[in-house]
C-alpha positions in Angstrom: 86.0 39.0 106.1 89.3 38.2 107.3 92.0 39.5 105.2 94.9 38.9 106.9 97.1 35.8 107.2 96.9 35.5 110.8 93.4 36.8 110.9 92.3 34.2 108.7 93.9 31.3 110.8 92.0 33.0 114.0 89.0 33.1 111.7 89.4 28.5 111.1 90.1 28.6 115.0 87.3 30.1 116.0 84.8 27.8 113.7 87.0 24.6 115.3 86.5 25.9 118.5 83.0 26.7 118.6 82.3 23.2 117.3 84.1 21.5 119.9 82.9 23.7 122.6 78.9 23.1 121.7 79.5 19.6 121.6 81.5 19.4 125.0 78.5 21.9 126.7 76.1 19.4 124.8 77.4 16.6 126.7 77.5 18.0 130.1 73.6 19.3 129.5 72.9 15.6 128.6 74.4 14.1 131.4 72.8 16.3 134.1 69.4 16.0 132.2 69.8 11.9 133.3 70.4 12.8 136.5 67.4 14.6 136.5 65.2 12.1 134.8 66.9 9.4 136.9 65.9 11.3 140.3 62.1 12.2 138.7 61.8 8.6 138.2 62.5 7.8 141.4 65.2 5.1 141.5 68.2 6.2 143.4 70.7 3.4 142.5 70.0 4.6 138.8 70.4 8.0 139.6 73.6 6.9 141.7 74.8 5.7 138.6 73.7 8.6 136.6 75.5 11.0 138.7 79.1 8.9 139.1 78.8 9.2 134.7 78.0 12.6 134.8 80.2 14.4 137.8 83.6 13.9 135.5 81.6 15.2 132.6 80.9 18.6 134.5 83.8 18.9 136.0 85.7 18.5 132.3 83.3 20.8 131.0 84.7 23.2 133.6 88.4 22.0 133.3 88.3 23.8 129.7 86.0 26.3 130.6 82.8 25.7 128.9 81.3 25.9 132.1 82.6 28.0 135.2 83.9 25.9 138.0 81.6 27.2 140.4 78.5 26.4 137.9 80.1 23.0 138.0 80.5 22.4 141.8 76.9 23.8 141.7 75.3 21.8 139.3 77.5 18.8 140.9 76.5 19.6 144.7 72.9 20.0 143.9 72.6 16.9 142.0 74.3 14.8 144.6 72.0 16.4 147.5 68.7 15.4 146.1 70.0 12.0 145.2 70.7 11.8 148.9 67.5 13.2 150.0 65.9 10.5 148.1 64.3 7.6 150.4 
Protein backbone atom coordinates (compact mmCIF):
# COMPACT_ATOMS: atom_id res chain seq x y z
CA UNK A 1 0.00 0.00 0.00
CA UNK A 2 0.87 3.38 -0.87
CA UNK A 3 2.04 5.47 1.99
CA UNK A 4 3.14 8.37 0.66
CA UNK A 5 1.29 11.56 -0.47
CA UNK A 6 2.44 11.51 -3.89
CA UNK A 7 2.52 7.80 -4.06
CA UNK A 8 -1.02 7.64 -3.23
CA UNK A 9 -2.08 10.21 -5.96
CA UNK A 10 -0.03 7.89 -8.52
CA UNK A 11 -1.80 5.07 -6.83
CA UNK A 12 -5.79 7.03 -8.01
CA UNK A 13 -3.97 7.68 -11.43
CA UNK A 14 -3.12 4.60 -12.17
CA UNK A 15 -6.90 3.04 -11.31
CA UNK A 16 -8.23 6.19 -13.64
CA UNK A 17 -5.97 5.39 -16.18
CA UNK A 18 -6.41 1.81 -16.49
CA UNK A 19 -10.15 2.39 -16.79
CA UNK A 20 -9.94 4.71 -19.43
CA UNK A 21 -7.31 2.81 -21.31
CA UNK A 22 -9.50 -0.71 -21.37
CA UNK A 23 -12.36 1.11 -22.49
CA UNK A 24 -10.52 3.13 -25.29
CA UNK A 25 -8.66 -0.54 -26.46
CA UNK A 26 -12.31 -1.97 -25.94
CA UNK A 27 -13.53 0.32 -28.61
CA UNK A 28 -10.90 -0.10 -31.17
CA UNK A 29 -11.36 -4.17 -30.69
CA UNK A 30 -15.05 -3.58 -31.34
CA UNK A 31 -14.74 -1.50 -34.32
CA UNK A 32 -12.30 -3.74 -36.13
CA UNK A 33 -14.36 -6.86 -35.08
CA UNK A 34 -17.34 -5.07 -37.53
CA UNK A 35 -15.09 -4.71 -40.02
CA UNK A 36 -14.47 -8.18 -39.89
CA UNK A 37 -18.05 -9.34 -39.55
CA UNK A 38 -18.94 -6.84 -42.22
CA UNK A 39 -16.22 -8.36 -44.77
CA UNK A 40 -17.40 -12.27 -43.60
CA UNK A 41 -20.77 -11.29 -44.55
CA UNK A 42 -19.90 -10.29 -47.65
CA UNK A 43 -21.32 -6.82 -48.34
CA UNK A 44 -18.66 -4.32 -49.18
CA UNK A 45 -20.64 -1.06 -49.00
CA UNK A 46 -21.30 -2.17 -45.33
CA UNK A 47 -17.93 -3.04 -44.64
CA UNK A 48 -16.95 0.40 -46.48
CA UNK A 49 -18.91 1.96 -43.95
CA UNK A 50 -17.57 -0.15 -41.21
CA UNK A 51 -14.10 0.65 -41.91
CA UNK A 52 -14.63 4.78 -42.51
CA UNK A 53 -16.18 4.41 -38.41
CA UNK A 54 -13.51 2.37 -37.38
CA UNK A 55 -10.04 3.88 -39.11
CA UNK A 56 -10.31 7.16 -36.65
CA UNK A 57 -11.03 4.82 -33.82
CA UNK A 58 -7.61 2.94 -34.41
CA UNK A 59 -5.78 5.57 -35.22
CA UNK A 60 -7.00 7.49 -31.66
CA UNK A 61 -6.28 4.40 -30.02
CA UNK A 62 -2.78 4.88 -31.31
CA UNK A 63 -2.71 8.75 -30.80
CA UNK A 64 -2.71 7.94 -26.97
CA UNK A 65 -0.92 4.95 -27.15
CA UNK A 66 -3.13 2.11 -26.36
CA UNK A 67 -2.15 0.70 -29.44
CA UNK A 68 1.33 1.25 -31.23
CA UNK A 69 1.10 3.18 -34.41
CA UNK A 70 2.42 0.62 -36.43
CA UNK A 71 -0.25 -1.97 -34.95
CA UNK A 72 -2.62 0.68 -36.08
CA UNK A 73 -1.44 1.36 -39.66
CA UNK A 74 -1.47 -2.53 -39.72
CA UNK A 75 -4.65 -3.30 -38.45
CA UNK A 76 -5.88 -0.18 -40.76
CA UNK A 77 -3.97 -1.33 -44.09
CA UNK A 78 -5.10 -4.89 -43.77
CA UNK A 79 -8.60 -4.08 -43.25
CA UNK A 80 -8.86 -1.65 -46.06
CA UNK A 81 -7.01 -4.36 -48.50
CA UNK A 82 -9.45 -7.14 -48.11
CA UNK A 83 -12.36 -4.73 -48.41
CA UNK A 84 -10.79 -3.98 -51.72
CA UNK A 85 -10.13 -7.40 -52.69
CA UNK A 86 -13.76 -7.96 -52.22
CA UNK A 87 -15.82 -8.36 -55.68
Amino acid sequence: MASHKSAEKRARQTVKRTKTNTARRSLVRGSVKKVQEAIAGGDKKAAAEALRFAQPQIQRGADKRVVTKNAASRKISRLAKRIKAMA
